[in-house]
C-alpha positions in Angstrom: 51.0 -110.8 -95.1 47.7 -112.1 -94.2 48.8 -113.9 -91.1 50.2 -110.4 -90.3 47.2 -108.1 -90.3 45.1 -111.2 -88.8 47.7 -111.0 -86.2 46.7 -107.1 -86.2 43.0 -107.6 -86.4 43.1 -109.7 -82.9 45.5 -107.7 -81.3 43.2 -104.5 -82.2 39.9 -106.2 -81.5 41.2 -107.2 -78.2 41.9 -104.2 -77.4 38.3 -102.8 -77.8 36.3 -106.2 -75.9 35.5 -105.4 -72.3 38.0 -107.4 -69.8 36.4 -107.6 -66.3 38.3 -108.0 -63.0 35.2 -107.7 -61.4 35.7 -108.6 -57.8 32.8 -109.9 -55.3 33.2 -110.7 -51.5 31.5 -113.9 -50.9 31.3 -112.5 -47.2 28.8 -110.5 -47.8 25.4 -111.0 -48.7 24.2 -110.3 -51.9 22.1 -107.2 -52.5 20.9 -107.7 -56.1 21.7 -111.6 -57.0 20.9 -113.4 -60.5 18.2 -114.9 -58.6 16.3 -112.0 -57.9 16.0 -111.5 -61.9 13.5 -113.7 -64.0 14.8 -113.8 -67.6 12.3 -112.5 -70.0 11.9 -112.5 -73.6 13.8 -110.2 -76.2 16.9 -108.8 -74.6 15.1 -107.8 -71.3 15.1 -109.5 -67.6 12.6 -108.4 -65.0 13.6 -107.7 -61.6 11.3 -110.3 -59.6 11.6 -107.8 -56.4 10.1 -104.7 -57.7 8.2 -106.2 -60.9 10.9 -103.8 -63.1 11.4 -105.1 -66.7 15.4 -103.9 -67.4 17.0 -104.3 -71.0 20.0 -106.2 -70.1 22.6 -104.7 -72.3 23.4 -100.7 -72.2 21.7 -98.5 -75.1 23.5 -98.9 -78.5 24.6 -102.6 -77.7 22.2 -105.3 -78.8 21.6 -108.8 -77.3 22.8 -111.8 -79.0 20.9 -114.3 -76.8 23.6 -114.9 -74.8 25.3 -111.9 -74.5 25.6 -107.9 -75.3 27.3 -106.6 -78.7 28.4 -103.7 -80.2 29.6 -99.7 -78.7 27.7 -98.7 -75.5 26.7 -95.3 -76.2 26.9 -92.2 -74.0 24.0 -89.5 -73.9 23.6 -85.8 -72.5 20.5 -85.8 -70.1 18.6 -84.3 -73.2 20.4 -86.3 -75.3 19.0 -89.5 -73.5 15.4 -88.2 -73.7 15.6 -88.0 -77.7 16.9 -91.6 -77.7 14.5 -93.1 -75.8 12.2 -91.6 -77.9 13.5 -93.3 -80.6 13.4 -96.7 -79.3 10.1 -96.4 -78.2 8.9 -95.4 -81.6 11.3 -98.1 -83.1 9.2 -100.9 -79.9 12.8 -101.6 -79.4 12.6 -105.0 -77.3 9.1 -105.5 -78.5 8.3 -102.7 -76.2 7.7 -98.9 -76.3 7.4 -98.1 -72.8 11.9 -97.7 -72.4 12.5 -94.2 -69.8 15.3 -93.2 -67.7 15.1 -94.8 -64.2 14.5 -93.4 -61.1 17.3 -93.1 -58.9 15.9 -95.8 -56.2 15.2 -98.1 -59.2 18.6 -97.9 -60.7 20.3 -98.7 -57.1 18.2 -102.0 -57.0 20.2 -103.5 -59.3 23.6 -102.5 -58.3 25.4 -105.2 -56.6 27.3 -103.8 -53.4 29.1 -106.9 -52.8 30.8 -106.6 -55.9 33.6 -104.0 -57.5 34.5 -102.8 -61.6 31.9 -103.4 -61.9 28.9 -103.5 -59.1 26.0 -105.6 -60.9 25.9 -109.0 -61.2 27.2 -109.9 -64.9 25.0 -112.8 -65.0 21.9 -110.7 -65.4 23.8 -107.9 -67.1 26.5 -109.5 -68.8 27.9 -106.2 -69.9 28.1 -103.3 -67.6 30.6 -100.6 -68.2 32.5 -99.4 -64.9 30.8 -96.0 -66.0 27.8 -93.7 -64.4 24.5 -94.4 -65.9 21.8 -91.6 -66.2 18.7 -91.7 -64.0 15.5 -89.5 -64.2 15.9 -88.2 -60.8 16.8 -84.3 -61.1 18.6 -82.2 -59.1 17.1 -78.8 -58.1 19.4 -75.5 -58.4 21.0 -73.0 -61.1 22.5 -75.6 -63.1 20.3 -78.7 -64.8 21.4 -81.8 -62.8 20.5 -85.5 -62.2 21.5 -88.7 -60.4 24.1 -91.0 -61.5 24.7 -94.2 -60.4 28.3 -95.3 -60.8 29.0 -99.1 -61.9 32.6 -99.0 -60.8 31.6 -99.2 -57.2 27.3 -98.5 -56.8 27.6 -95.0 -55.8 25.5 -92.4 -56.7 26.6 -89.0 -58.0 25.1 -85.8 -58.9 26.3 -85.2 -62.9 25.2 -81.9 -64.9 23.0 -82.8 -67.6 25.2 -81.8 -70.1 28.2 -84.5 -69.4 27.3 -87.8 -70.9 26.7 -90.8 -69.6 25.2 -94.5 -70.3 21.8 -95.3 -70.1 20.5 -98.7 -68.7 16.4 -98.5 -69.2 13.5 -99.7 -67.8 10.4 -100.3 -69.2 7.2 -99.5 -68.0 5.6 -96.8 -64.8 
């Protein structure tokens, strides 16, 4: 019986741990490389480039020192405002300076030489193939704002009241 519902408890948690067929092409050069990224302290990297300071794992996962546990969480536009919040009054990361991304900042990190998904896993070693939220808003009838897609590094106009993931970056 035991061996059975181990057997079940595997098989199950298998199920639910990310399995990447990410796929580079060593042809082309590198847009956003792990050597671009300068590994700072408490579950954060900074982007040497632009001087950004990126949590490495998606809101709701937490960093392990090695890598990203737990449920990546999806927001609503609003809903991603009240989070960040919270984390900022929490100093999540030892910081409480976490927003939404600009468009143009999100896009530096994507890696276009690379597929499912389009960041380079050393720097982010967990990175849904899913759109993440951005501050960039759209102007019109309906609220909207900038996605950038981690299947393939495309951007996307989402309303604000689908949800997506949120990958933040700290300070102006």
């Amino acid at each position: 019986m035991l061996l059975r519902c181990l057997f079940s408890f595997f098989l199950i948690g298998g199920l639910v741990l990310p399995v990447y067929a990410q796929k580079c092409d060593s042809s082309k050069s590198a847009t956003a490389p792990f050597s671009q990224f300068g590994i700072a302290a408490r579950a954060t990297i900074t982007d040497n480039k632009n001087d950004n300071t990126w949590l490495r794992c998606p809101v709701g996962m937490t960093w392990d020192g090695h890598s990203c546990e737990g449920i990546s969480f999806t927001y609503t536009w609003t809903g991603a405002v009240v989070a960040i919040d919270e984390l900022n009054a929490n100093n999540h990361a030892g910081r409480s300076d976490w927003r939404l991304p600009t468009v143009e900042e999100l896009n530096t990190v994507v890696e276009r030489r690379c597929f499912k998904p389009a960041i380079d896993l050393k720097a982010f070693p967990y990175s849904p193939e899913s759109g993440f939220w951005t501050d960039t808003t759209v102007e019109g009838a309906q609220p909207r704002a900038w996605v950038v897609h981690f299947l393939n590094g495309n951007q996307y106009i989402a309303n604000k009241s689908q949800t997506w993931r949120l990958r933040l970056v700290a300070g102006e």
